[in-house]
C-alpha positions as CSV (number, residue, x, y, z in Angstrom):
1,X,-2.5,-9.6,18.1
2,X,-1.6,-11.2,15.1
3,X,0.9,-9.4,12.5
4,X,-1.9,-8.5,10.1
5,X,-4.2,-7.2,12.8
6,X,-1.5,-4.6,13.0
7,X,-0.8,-3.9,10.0
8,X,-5.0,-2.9,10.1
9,X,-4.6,-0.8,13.0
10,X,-1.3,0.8,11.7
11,X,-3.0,1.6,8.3
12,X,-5.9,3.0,9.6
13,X,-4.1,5.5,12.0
14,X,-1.9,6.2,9.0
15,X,-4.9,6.8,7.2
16,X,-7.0,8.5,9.7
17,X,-3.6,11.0,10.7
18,X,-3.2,11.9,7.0
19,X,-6.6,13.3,7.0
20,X,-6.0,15.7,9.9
21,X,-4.3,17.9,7.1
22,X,-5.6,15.9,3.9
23,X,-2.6,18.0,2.6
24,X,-0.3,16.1,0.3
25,X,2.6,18.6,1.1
26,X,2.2,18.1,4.6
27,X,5.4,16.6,6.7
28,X,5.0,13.2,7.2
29,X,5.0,11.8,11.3
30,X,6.8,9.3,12.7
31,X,4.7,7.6,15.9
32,X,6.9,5.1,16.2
33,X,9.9,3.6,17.0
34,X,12.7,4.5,13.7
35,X,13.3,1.1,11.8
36,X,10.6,-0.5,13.4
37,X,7.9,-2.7,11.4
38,X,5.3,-0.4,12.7
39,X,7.4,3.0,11.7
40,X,8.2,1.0,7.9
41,X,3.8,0.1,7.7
42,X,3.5,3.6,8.6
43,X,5.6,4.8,6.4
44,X,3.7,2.9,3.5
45,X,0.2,3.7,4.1
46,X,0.7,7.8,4.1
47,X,2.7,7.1,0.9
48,X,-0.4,5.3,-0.7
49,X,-3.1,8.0,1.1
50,X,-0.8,10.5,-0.4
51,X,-0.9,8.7,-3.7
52,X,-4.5,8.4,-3.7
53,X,-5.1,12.2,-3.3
54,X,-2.4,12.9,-6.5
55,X,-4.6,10.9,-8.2
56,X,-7.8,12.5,-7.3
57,X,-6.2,16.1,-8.1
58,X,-4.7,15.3,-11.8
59,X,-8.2,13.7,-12.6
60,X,-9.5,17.7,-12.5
61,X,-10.7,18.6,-16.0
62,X,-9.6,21.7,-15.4
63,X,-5.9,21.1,-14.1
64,X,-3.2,23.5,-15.7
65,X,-1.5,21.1,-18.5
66,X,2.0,22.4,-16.7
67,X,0.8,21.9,-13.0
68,X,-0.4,18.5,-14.2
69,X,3.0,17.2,-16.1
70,X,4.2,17.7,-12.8
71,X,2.2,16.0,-10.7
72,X,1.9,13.0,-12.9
73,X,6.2,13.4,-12.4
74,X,5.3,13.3,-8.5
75,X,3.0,10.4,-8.9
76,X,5.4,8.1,-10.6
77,X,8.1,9.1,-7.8
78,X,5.7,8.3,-5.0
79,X,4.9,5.2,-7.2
80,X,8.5,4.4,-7.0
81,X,9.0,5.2,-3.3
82,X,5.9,2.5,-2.7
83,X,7.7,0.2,-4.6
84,X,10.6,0.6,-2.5
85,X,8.8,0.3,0.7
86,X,7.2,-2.8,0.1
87,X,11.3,-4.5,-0.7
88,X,12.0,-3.4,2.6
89,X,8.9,-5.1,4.3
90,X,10.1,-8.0,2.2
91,X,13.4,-8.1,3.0
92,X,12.2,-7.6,7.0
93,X,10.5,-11.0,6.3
94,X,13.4,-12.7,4.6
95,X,15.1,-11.5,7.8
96,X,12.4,-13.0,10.3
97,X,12.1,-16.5,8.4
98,X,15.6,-16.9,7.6
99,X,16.3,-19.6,10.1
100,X,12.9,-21.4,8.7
101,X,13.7,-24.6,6.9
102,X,11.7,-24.8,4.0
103,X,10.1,-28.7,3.9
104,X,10.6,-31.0,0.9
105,X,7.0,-30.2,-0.6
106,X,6.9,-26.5,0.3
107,X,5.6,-24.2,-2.4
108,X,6.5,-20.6,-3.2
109,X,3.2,-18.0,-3.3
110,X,2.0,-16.5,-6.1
111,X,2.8,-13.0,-4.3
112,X,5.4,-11.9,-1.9
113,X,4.0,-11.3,2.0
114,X,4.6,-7.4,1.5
115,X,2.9,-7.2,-2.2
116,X,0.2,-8.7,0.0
117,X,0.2,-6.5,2.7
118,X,0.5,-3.6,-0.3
119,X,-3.1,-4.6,-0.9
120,X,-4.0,-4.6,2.5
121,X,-2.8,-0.9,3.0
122,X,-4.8,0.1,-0.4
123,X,-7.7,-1.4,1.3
124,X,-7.5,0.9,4.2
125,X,-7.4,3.8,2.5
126,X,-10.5,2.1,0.4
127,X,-12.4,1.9,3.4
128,X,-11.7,4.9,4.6
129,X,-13.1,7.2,1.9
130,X,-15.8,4.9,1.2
131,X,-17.4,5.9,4.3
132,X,-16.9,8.6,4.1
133,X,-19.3,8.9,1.1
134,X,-21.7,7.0,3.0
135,X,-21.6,9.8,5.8
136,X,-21.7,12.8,3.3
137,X,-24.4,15.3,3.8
138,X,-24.7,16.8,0.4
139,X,-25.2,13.3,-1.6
140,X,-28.9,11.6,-1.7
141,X,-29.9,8.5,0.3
142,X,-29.4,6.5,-3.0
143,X,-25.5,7.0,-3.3
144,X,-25.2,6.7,0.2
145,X,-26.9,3.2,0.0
146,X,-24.9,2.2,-2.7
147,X,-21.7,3.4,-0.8
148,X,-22.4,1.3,1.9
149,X,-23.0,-2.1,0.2
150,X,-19.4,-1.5,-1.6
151,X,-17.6,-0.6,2.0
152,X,-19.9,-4.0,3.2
153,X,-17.6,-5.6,0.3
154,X,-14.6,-3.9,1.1
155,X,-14.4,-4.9,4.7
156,X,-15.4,-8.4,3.9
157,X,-12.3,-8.4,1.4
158,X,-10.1,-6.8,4.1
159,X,-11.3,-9.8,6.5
160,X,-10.7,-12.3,4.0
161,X,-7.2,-10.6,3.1
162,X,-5.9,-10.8,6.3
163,X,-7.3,-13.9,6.8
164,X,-5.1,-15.4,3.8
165,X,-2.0,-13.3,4.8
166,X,-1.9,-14.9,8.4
167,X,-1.9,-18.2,6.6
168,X,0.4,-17.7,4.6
169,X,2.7,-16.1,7.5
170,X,2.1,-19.1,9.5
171,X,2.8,-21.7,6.4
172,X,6.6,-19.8,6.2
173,X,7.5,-20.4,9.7
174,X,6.0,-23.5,9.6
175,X,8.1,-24.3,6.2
176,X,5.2,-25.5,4.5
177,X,5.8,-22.2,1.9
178,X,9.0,-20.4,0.9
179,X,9.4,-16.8,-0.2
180,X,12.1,-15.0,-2.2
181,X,12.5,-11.4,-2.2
182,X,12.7,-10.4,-5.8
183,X,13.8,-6.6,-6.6
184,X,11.4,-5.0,-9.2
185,X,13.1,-4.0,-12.7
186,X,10.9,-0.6,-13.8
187,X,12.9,-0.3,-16.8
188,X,11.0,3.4,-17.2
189,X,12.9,4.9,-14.4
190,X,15.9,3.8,-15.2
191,X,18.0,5.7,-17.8
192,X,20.2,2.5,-18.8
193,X,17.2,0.6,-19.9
194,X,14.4,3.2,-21.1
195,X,15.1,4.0,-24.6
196,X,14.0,7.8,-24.7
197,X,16.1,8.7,-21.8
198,X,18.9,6.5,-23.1
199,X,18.6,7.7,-26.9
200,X,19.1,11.2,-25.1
201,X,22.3,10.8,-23.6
């Protein structure tokens, strides 16, 4: 199995397990082992499925302006916590390749492996509720059509995903691409560099 066919399977039982509840408040499992790469992709997914959900809920026309301050407050810390999660899985890649010699001619990506496998994990939980609405009862056979030719695209685009991670996995270890693990600078979350919490201080 190759490292982005787990990362599919891991997602998707992320995915699938967060629905058992579908309960944003609800505690989050750990099927595997602490510290592993499995346990961190884990880890990741129910952060974004999570996410996802927030979303759906402050989109309510109808939310309660306080309950929906603080959601938006919860979204931008789960944001952060994403963040986070994929400069681990970046730094457990560093880790992995750090013996790699890079060749004369290699190239750094346009995106880190993890920002990549970020997109991956967004696809799962994509996938996921798009067929869902191609299986729901109460909608016509018209949005259910149209559901399914958008999950056709999205699991083409998953295929083609992990396609291009898995070569650009094997062009790292090979040295034929470099990658550097750079920490993101959200200058809004940080009360040193945004100027309304600064100017309050």
């Amino acid at each position: 199995m190759t490292f982005t066919e787990t990362c599919n399977e891991v997602f998707d039982r992320a995915t699938a397990d967060y629905h058992i509840t579908d309960n944003i408040d609800a505690p989050r499992p750990t099927p595997y082992a602490e510290g592993s790469i499995e346990s961190i992709l884990y880890t990741k997914n129910w952060i974004d499925v999570a996410q996802w959900h927030m979303e759906d809920l402050i989109r309510d026309p109808q939310i309660d302006p306080v309950a929906a301050v603080a959601l938006k407050r919860r979204i931008d810390s789960s944001n952060q916590e994403r963040t986070d999660m994929v400069e681990e899985i970046d730094t457990w890649f560093r880790d992995k390749y750090a013996d790699v010699k890079p060749l004369p001619d290699a190239t750094i990506n346009t995106e880190s492996p993890a920002w990549a496998i970020d997109r991956l994990s967004i696809l799962a939980v994509k996938i996921f509720h798009m067929r869902a609405e191609t299986e729901r009862e109460d909608a016509g056979d018209l949005h259910r059509e149209k559901c399914a030719a958008k999950l056709a695209v999205l699991l083409e685009q998953r295929a083609d995903l992990t396609a291009a991670i898995d070569t650009l996995l094997d062009d790292i270890s090979a040295g034929r691409k470099y990658m550097k693990v750079y920490r993101q600078m959200k200058m809004y979350n940080d009360a040193d560099t945004n100027p309304v919490l600064y100017a309050k201080k």
